[in-house]
DRENDO-1510 file (C-alpha; in Angstrom, 1 decimal, always signed):
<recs>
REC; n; res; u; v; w
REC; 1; UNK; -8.1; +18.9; +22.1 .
REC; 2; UNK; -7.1; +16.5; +25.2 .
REC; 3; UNK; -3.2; +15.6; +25.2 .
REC; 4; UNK; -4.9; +12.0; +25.0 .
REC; 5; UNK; -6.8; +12.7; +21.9 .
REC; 6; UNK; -4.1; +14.7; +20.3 .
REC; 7; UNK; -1.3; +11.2; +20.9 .
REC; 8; UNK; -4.1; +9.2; +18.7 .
REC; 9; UNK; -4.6; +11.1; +15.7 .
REC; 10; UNK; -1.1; +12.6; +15.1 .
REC; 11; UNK; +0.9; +11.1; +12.6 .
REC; 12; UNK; +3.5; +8.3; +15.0 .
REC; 13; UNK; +7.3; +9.3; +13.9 .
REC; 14; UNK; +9.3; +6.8; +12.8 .
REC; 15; UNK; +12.1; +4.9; +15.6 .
REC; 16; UNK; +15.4; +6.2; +14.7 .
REC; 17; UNK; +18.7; +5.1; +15.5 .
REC; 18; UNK; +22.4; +5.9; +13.4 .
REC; 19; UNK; +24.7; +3.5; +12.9 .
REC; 20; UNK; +28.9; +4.0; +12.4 .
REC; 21; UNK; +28.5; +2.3; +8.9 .
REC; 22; UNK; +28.0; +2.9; +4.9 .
REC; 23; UNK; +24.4; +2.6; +3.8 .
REC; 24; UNK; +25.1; -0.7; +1.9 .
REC; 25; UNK; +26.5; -2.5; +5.0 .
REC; 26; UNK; +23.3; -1.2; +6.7 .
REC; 27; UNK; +20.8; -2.5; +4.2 .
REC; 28; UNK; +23.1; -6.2; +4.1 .
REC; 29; UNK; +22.5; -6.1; +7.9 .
REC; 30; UNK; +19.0; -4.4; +7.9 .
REC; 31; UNK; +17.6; -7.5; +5.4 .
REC; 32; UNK; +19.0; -9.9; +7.9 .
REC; 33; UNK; +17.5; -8.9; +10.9 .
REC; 34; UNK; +14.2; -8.4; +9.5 .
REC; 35; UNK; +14.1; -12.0; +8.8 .
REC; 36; UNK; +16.0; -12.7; +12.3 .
REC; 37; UNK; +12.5; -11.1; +14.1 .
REC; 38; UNK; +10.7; -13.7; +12.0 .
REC; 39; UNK; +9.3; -11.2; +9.2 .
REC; 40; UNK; +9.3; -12.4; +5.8 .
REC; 41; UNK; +10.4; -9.5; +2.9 .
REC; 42; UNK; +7.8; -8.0; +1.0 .
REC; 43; UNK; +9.6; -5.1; -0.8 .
REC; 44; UNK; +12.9; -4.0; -0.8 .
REC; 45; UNK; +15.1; -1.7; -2.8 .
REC; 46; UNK; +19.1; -0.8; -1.9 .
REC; 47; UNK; +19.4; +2.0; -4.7 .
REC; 48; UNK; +15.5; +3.4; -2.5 .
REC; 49; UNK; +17.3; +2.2; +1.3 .
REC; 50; UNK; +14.0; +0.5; +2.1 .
REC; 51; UNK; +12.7; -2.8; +3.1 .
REC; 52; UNK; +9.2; -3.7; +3.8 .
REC; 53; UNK; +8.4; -7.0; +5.5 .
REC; 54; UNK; +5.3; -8.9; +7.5 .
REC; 55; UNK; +5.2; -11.1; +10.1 .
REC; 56; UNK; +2.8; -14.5; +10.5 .
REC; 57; UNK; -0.5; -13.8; +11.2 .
REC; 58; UNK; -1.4; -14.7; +14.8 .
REC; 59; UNK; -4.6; -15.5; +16.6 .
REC; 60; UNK; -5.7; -12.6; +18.2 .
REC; 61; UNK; -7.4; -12.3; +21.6 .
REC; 62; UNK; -10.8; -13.1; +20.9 .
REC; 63; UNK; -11.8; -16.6; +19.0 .
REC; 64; UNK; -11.9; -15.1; +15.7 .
REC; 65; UNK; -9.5; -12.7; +16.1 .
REC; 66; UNK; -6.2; -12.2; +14.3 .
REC; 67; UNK; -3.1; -10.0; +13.9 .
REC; 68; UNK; -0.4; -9.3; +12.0 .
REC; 69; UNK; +2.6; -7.0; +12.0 .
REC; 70; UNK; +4.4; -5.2; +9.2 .
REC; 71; UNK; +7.6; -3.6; +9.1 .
REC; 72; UNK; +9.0; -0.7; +7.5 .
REC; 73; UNK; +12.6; +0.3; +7.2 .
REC; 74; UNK; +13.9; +3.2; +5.9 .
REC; 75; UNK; +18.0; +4.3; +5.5 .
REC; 76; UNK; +19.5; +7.4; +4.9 .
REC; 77; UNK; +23.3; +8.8; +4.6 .
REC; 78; UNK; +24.1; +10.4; +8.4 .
REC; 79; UNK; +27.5; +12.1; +8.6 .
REC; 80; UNK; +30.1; +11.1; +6.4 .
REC; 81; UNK; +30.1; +7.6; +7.3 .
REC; 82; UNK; +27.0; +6.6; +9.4 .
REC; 83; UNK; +23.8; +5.5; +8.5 .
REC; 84; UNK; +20.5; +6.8; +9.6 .
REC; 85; UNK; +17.6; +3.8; +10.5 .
REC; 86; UNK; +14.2; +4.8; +10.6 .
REC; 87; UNK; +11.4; +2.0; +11.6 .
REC; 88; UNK; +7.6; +2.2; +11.8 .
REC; 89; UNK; +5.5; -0.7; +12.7 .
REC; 90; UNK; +2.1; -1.4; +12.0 .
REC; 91; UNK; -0.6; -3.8; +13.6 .
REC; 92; UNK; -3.2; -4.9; +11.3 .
REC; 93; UNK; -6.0; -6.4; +13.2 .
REC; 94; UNK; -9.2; -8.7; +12.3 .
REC; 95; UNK; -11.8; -9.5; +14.6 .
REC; 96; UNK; -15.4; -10.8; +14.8 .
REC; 97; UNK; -17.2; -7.7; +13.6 .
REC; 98; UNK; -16.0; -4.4; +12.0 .
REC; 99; UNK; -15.5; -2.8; +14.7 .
REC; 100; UNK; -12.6; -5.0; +15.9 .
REC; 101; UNK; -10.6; -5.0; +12.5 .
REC; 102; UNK; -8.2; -2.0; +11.8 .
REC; 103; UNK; -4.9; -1.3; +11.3 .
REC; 104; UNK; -2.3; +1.0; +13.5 .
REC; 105; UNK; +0.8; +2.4; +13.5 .
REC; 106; UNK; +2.5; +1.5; +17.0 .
REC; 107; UNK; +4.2; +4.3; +18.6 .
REC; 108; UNK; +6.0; +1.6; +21.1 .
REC; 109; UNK; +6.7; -2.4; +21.2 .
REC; 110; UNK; +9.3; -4.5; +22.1 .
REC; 111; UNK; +9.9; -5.6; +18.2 .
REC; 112; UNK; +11.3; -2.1; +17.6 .
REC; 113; UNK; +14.1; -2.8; +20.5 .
REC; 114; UNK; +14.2; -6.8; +18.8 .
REC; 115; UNK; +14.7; -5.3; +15.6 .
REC; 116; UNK; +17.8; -2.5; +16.6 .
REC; 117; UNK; +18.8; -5.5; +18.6 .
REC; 118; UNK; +19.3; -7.6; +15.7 .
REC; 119; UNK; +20.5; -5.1; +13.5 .
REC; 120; UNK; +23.1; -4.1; +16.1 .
REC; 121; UNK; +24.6; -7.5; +16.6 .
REC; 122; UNK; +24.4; -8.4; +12.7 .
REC; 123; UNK; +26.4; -5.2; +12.4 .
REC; 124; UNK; +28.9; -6.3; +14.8 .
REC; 125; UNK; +29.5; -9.6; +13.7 .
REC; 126; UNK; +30.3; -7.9; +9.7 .
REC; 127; UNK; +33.6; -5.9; +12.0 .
REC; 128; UNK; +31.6; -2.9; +11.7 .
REC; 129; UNK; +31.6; -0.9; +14.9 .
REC; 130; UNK; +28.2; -1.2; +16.4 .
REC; 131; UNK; +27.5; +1.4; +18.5 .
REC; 132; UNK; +24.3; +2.9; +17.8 .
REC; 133; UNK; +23.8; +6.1; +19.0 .
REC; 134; UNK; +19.7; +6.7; +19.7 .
REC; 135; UNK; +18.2; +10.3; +18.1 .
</recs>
């Protein structure tokens, strides 16, 4: 199978980053800056470290296209302190015809470095120290 084939049907890890910081500062922050990239909460759970969210739908590039984002979060204990932060976004797409609807996990976009952006300065501004080291 082509390297190029191979990148579109393997499962797309999850963007991880550890934080200096207990899991329940984390989640505080995490909440926040979900909301601060302009999703709104769908699910979350402290005592599971998640949070699910989606974003507005948007027009898409054709007439009657449309897209929307969603966002999951995932925490886990790192170290004796930190925090590990896994992401995964997911486009969801409607066009036209059948053929232009789907839905994808994105392996790269700028809302994963707006998210840990957020998340980093919330963290900050709580007097935890914010320096996220990147797995």
């Amino acid at each position: 199978m082509s390297d190029r084939i191979q990148a579109r049907v393997s499962a797309v890890p999850a963007k991880r980053k550890t934080f200096p910081a207990d899991i329940h500062t984390v989640y505080s922050a995490a909440q926040l800056a979900v909301r601060q990239i302009g999703f709104t909460l769908s699910r979350s759970s402290e005592a599971d470290a998640f949070i699910e969210g989606f974003s507005r739908i948007r027009p898409g590039d054709s007439v009657h296209a449309t897209q929307q984002f969603t966002i999951e979060v995932r925490m886990s204990a790192s170290g004796d302190t930190g925090t590990e932060v896994a992401v995964r976004l997911t486009e969801l797409r409607e066009g036209a015809s059948p053929a232009d609807a789907g839905e994808q996990v994105l392996r790269e976009h700028g809302l994963y470095a707006s998210y840990y952006a957020a998340l980093e300065q919330l963290l900050r501004e709580g007097g935890s120290s914010a320096g996220a080291k990147k797995d």
